[in-house]
Phi, psi and omega in degrees: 000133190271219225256316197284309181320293177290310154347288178323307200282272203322326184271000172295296159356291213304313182249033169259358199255312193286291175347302211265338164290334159271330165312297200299287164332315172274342174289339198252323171267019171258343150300317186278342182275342175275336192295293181337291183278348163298286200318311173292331159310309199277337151297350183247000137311331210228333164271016172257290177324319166315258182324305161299351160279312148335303181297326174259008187272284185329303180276006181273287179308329179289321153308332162254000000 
């Protein structure tokens, strides 16, 4: 194998290796994006449950 052949091979290697470290990388930041929008959701959950119990605790006391 001359010298530009094995160039080839190695850099073929090379980027099938960065291929597979950005798959990863993006598998990974689709995880993280779902963990994220899970977090908030469950935050504009709890501040939603939150507030409306304010909103009746507020007309309970106004009512009596």
């Amino acid at each position: 194998m001359d010298n530009n052949t094995q160039n080839n091979v190695n850099f073929n290697e090379e980027a099938r290796k960065v291929e597979e470290l950005y798959n990863d990388f993006l598998a990974n930041l689709d995880k993280i994006k779902a963990e994220q929008n899970q977090a908030i959701k469950d935050f504009v959950d709890n501040l939603v449950v939150e507030k409306i119990d304010e909103i009746k605790q507020r007309l309970l006391s106004k009512s009596n």
